[in-house]
N, CA, C and O atoms as a Tinker XYZ file with bonds, in Angstrom:
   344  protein
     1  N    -43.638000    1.772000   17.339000    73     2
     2  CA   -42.847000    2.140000   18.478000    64     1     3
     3  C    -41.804000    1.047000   18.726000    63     2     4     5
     4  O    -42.053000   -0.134000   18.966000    81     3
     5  N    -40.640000    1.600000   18.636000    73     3     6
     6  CA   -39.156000    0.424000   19.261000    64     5     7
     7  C    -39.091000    0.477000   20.539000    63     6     8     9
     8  O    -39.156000    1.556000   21.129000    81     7
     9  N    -38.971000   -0.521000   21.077000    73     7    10
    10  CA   -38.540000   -0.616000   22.894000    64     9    11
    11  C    -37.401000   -0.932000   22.279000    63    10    12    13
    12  O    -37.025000   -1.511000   21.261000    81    11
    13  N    -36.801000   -0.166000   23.557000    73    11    14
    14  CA   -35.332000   -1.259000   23.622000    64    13    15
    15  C    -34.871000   -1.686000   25.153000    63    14    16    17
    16  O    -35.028000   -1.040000   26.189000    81    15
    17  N    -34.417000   -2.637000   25.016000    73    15    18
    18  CA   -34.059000   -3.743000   26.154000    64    17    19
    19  C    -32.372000   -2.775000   26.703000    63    18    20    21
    20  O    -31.405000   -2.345000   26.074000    81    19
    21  N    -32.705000   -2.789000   27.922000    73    19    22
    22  CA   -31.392000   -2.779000   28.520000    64    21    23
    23  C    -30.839000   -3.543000   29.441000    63    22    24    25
    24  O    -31.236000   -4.023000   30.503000    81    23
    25  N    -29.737000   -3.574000   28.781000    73    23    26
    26  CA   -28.752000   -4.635000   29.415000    64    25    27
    27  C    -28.390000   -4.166000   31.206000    63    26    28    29
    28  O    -27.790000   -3.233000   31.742000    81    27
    29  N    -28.902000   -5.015000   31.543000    73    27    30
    30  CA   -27.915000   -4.838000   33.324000    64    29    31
    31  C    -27.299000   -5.636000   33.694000    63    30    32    33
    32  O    -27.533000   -6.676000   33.078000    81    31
    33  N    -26.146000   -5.796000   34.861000    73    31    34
    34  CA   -25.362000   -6.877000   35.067000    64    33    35
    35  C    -26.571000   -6.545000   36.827000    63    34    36    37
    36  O    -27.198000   -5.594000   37.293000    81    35
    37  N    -26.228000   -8.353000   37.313000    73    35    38
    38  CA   -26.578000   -8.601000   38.482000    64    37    39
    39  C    -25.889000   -7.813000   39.410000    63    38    40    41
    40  O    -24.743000   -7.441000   39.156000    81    39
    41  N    -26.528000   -7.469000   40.607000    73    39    42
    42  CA   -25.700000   -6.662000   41.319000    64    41    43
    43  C    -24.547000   -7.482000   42.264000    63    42    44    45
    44  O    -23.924000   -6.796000   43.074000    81    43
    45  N    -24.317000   -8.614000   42.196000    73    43    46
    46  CA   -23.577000   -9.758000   42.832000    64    45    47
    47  C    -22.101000  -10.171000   41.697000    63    46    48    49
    48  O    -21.301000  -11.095000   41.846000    81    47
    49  N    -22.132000   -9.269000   40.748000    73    47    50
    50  CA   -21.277000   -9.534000   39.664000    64    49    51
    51  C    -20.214000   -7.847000   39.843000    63    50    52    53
    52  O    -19.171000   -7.704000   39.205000    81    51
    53  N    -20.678000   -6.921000   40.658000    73    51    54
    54  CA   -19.695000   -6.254000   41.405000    64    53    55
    55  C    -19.042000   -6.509000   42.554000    63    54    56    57
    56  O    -18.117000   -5.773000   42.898000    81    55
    57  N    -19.467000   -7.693000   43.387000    73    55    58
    58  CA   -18.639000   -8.055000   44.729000    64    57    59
    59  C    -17.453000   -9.108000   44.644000    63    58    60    61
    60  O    -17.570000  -10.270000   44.257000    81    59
    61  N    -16.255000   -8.471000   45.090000    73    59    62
    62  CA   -14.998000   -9.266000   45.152000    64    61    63
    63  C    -14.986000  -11.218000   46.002000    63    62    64    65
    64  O    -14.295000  -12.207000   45.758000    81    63
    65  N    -15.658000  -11.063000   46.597000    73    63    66
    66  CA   -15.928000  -12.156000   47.108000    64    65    67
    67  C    -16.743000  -13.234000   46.032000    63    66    68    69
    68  O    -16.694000  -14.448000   46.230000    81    67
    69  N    -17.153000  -12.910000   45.401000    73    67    70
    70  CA   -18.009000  -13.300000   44.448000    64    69    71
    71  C    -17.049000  -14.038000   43.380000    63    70    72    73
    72  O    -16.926000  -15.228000   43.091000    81    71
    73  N    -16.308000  -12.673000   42.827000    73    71    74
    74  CA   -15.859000  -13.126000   41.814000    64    73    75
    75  C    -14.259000  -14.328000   42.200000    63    74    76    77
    76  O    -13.722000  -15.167000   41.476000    81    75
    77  N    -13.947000  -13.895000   43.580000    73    75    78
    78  CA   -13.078000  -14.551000   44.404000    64    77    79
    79  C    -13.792000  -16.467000   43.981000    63    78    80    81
    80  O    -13.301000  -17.411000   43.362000    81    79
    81  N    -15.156000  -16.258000   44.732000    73    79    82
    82  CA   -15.376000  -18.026000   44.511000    64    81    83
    83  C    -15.950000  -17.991000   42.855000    63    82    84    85
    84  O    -15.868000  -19.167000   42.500000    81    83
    85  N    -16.372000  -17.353000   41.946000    73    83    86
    86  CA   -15.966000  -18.316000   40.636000    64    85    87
    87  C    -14.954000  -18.525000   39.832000    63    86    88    89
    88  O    -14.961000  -19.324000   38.896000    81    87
    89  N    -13.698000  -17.547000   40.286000    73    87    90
    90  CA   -12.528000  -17.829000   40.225000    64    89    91
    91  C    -11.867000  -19.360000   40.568000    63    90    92    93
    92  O    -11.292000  -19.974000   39.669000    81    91
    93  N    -11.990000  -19.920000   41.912000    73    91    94
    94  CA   -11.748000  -21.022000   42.448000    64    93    95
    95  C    -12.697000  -22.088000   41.884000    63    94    96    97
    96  O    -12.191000  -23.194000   41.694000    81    95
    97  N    -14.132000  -21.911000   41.556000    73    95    98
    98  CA   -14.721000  -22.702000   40.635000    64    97    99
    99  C    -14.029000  -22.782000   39.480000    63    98   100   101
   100  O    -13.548000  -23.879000   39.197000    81    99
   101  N    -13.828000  -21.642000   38.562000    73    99   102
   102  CA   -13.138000  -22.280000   37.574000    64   101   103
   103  C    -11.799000  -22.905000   37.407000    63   102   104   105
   104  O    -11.339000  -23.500000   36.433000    81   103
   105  N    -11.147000  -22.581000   38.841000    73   103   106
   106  CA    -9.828000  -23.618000   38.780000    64   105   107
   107  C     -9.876000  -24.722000   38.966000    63   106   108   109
   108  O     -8.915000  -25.441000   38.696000    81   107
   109  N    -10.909000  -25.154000   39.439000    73   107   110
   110  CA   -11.187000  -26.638000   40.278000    64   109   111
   111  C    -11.207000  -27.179000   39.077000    63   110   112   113
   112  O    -10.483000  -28.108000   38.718000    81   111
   113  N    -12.110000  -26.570000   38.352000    73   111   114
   114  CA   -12.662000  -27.398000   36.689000    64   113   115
   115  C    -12.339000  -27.209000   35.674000    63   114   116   117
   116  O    -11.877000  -26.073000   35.565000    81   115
   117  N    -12.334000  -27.773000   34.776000    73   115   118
   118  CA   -11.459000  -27.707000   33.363000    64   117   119
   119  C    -12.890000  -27.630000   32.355000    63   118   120   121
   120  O    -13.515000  -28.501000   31.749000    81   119
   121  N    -13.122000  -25.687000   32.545000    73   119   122
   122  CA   -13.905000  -25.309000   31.362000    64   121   123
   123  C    -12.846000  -25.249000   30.270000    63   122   124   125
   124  O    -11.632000  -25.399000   30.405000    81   123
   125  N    -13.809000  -24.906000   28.730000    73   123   126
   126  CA   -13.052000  -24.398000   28.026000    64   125   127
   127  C    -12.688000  -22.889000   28.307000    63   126   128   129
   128  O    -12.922000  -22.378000   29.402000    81   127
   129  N    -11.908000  -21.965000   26.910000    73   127   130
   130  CA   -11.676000  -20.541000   27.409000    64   129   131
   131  C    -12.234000  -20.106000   27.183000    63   130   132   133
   132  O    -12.154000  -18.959000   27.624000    81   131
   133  N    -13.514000  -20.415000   26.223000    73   131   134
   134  CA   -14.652000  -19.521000   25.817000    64   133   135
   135  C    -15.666000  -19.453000   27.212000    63   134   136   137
   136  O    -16.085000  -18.369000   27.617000    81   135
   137  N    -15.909000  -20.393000   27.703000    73   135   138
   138  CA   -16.856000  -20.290000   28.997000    64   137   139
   139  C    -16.225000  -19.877000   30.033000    63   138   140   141
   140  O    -16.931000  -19.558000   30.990000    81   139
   141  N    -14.942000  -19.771000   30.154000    73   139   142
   142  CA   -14.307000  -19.007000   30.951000    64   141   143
   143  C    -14.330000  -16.894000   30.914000    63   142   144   145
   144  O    -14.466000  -16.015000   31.764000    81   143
   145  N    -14.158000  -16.930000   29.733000    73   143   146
   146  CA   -14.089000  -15.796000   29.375000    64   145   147
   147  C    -15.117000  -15.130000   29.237000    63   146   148   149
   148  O    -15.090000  -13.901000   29.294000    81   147
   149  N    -16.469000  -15.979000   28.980000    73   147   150
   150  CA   -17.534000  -15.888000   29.297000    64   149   151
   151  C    -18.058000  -15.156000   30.839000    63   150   152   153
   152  O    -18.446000  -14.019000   31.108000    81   151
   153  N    -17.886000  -16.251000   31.574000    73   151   154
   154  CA   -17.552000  -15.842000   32.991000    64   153   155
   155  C    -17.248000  -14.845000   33.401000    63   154   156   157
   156  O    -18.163000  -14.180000   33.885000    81   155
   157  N    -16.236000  -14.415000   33.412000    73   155   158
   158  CA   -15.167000  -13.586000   33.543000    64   157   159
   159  C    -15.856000  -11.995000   33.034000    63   158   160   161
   160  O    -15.511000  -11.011000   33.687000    81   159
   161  N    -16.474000  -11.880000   32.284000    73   159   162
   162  CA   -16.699000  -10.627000   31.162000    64   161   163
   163  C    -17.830000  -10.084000   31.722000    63   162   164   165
   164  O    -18.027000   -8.870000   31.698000    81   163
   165  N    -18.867000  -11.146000   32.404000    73   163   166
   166  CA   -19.815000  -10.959000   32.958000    64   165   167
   167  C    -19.537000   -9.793000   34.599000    63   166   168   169
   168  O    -20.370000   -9.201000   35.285000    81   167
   169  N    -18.385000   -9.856000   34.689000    73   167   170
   170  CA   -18.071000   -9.339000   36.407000    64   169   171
   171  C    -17.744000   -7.794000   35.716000    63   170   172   173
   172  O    -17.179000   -7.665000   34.630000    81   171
   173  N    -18.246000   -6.584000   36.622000    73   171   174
   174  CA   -17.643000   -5.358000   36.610000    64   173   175
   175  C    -16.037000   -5.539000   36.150000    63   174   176   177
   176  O    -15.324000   -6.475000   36.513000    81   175
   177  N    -15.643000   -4.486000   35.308000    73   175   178
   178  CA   -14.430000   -3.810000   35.526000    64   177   179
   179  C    -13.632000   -3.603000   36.351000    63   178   180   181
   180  O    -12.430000   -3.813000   36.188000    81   179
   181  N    -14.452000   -2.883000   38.012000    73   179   182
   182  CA   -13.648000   -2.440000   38.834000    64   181   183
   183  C    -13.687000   -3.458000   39.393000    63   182   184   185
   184  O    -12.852000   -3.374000   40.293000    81   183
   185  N    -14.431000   -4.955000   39.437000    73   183   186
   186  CA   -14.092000   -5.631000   40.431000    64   185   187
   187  C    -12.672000   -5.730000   40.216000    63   186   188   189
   188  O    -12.043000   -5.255000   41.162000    81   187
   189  N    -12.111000   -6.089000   39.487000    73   187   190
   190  CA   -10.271000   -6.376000   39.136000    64   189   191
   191  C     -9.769000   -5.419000   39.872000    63   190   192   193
   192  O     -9.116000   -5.425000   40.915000    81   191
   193  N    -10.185000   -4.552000   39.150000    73   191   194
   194  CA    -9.115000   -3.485000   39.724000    64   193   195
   195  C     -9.293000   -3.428000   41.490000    63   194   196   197
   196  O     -8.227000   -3.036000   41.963000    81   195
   197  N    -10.000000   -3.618000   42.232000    73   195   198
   198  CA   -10.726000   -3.958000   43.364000    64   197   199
   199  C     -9.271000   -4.906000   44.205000    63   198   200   201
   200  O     -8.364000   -4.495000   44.929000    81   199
   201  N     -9.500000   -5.843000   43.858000    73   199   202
   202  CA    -8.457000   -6.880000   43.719000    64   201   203
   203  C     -7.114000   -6.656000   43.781000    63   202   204   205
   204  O     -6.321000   -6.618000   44.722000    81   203
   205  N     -6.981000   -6.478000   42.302000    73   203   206
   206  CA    -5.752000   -5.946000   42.379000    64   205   207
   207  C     -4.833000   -4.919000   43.249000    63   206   208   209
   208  O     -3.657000   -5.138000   43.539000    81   207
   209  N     -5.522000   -3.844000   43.587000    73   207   210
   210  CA    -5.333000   -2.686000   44.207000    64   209   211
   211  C     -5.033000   -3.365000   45.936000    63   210   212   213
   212  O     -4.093000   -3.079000   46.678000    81   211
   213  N     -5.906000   -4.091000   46.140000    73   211   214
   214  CA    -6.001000   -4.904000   47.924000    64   213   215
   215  C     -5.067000   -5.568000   47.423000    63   214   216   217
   216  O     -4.091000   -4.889000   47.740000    81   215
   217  N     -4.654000   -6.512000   46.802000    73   215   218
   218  CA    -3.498000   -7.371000   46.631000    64   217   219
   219  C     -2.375000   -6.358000   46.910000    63   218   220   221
   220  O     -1.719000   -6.611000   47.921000    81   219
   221  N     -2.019000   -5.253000   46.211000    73   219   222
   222  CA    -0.633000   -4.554000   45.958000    64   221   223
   223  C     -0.694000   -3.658000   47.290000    63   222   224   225
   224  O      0.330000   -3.252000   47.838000    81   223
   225  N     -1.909000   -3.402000   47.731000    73   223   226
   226  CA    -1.567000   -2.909000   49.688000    64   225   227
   227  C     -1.161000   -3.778000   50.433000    63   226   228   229
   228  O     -0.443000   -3.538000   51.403000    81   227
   229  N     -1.608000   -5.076000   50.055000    73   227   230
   230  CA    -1.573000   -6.304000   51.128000    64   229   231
   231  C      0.237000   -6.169000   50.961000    63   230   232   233
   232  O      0.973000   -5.801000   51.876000    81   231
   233  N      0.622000   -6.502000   49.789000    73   231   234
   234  CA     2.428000   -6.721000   49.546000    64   233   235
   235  C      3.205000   -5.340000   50.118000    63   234   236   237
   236  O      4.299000   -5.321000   50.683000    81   235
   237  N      2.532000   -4.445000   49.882000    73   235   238
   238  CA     3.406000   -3.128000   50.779000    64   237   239
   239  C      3.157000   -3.217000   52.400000    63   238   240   241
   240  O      3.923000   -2.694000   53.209000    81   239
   241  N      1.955000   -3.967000   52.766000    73   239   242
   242  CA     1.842000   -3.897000   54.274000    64   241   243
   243  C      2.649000   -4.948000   54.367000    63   242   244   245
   244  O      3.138000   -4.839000   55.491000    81   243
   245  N      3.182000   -6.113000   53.749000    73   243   246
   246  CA     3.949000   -6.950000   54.133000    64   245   247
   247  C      5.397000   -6.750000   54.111000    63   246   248   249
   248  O      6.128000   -7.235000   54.974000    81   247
   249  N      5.891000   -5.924000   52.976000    73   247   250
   250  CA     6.950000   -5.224000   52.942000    64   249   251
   251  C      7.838000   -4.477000   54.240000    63   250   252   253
   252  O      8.928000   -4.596000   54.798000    81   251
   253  N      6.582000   -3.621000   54.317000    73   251   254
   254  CA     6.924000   -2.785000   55.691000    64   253   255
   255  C      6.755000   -3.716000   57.231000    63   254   256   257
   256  O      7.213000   -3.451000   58.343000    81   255
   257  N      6.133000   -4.579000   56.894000    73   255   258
   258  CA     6.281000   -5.345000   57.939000    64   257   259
   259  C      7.680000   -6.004000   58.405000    63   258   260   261
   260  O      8.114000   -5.891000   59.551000    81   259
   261  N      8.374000   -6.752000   57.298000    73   259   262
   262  CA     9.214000   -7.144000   57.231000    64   261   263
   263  C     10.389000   -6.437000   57.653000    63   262   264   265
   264  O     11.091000   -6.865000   58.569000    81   263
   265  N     10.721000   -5.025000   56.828000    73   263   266
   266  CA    11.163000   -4.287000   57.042000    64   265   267
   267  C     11.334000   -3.428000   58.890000    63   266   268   269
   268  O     12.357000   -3.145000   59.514000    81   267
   269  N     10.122000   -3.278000   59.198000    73   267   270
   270  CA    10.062000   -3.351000   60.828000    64   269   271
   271  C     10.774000   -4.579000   61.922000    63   270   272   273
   272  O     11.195000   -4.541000   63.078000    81   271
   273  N     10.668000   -5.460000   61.056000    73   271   274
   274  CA    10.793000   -6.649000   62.267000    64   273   275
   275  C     12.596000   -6.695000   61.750000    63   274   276   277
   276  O     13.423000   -6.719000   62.662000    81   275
   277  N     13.001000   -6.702000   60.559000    73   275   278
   278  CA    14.778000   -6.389000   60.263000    64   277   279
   279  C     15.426000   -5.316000   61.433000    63   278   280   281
   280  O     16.397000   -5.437000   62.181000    81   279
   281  N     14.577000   -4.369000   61.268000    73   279   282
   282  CA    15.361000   -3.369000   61.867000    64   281   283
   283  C     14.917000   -3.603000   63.452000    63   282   284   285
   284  O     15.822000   -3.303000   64.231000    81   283
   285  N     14.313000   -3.840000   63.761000    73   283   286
   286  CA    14.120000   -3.894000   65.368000    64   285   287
   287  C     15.131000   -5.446000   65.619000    63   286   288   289
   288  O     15.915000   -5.409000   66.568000    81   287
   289  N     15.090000   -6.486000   64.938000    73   287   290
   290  CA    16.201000   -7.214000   65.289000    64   289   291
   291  C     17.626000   -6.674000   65.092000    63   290   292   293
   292  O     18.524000   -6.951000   65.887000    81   291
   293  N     17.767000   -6.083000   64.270000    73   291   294
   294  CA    19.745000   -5.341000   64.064000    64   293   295
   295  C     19.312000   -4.485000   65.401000    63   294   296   297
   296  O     20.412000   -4.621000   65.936000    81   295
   297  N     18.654000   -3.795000   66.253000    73   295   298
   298  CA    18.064000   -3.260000   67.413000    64   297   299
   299  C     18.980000   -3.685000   68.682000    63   298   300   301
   300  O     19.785000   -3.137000   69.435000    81   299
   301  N     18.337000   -5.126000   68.473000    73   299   302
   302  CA    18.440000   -6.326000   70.085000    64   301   303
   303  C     20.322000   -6.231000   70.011000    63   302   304   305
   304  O     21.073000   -6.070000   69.050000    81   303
   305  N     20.637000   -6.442000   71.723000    73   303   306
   306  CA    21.675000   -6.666000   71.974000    64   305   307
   307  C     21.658000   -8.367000   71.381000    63   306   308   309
   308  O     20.694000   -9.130000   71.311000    81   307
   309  N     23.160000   -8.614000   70.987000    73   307   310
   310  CA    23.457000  -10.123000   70.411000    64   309   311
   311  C     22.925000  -10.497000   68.830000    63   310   312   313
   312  O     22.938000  -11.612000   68.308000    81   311
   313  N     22.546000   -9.468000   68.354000    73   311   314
   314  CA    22.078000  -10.263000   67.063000    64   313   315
   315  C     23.223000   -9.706000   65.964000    63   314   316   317
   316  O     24.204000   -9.113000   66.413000    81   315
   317  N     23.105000   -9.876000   64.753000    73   315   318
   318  CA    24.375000   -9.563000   63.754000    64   317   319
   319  C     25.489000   -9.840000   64.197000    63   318   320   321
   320  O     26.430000   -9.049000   64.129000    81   319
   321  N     25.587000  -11.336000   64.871000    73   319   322
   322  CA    26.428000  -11.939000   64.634000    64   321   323
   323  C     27.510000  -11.798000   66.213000    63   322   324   325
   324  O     28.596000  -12.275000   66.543000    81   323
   325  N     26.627000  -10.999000   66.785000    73   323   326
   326  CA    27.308000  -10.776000   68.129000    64   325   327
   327  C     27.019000  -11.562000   69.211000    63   326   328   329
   328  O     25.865000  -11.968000   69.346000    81   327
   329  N     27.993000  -11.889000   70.124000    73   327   330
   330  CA    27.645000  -12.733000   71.349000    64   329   331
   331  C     26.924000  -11.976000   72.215000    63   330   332   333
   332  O     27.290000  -10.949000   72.787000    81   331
   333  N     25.201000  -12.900000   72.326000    73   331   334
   334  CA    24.802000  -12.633000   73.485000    64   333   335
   335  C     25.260000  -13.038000   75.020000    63   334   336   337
   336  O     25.789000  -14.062000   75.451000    81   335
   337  N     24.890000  -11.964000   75.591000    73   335   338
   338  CA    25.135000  -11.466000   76.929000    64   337   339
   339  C     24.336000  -13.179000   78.021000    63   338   340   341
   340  O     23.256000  -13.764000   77.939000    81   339
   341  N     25.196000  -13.325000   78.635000    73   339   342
   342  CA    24.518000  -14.878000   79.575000    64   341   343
   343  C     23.274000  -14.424000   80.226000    63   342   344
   344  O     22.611000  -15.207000   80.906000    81   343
């Protein structure tokens, strides 16, 4: 009879926070790229994409932010270059 062993990843190797601090561990320190990549290979798939995805909302909520606060200043009496009122 063959057993066979199955592979599982820890369930702490899907959380963004996680992979957030061994990220910053490995910047602090000067592994090589094999133990890096090591590292790294060990974390879900979607954590990245996880990441990534919150990163590229975070830059559109900042976008539009920006974009809000432009246009409500061209808004105000005195701005673009016009004399405010005493």
């Amino acid at each position: 009879m063959r057993l066979r062993i199955k592979a599982r990843k820890a369930p702490g190797f899907s959380k963004p926070a996680i992979f957030h601090k061994v990220m910053q561990i490995l910047e602090a320190h000067h592994f090589r790229l094999p133990a890096c990549r090591f590292m790294l290979d060990l974390f879900d798939k979607r954590v990245l994409e996880q990441i990534v995805l919150e990163e590229e909302d975070d830059d559109e909520e900042d976008e539009s932010s920006i974009e809000s606060d432009i246009n409500s200043e061209a808004e105000r009496p005195g701005t673009n270059g016009g004399p405010r009122a005493p």
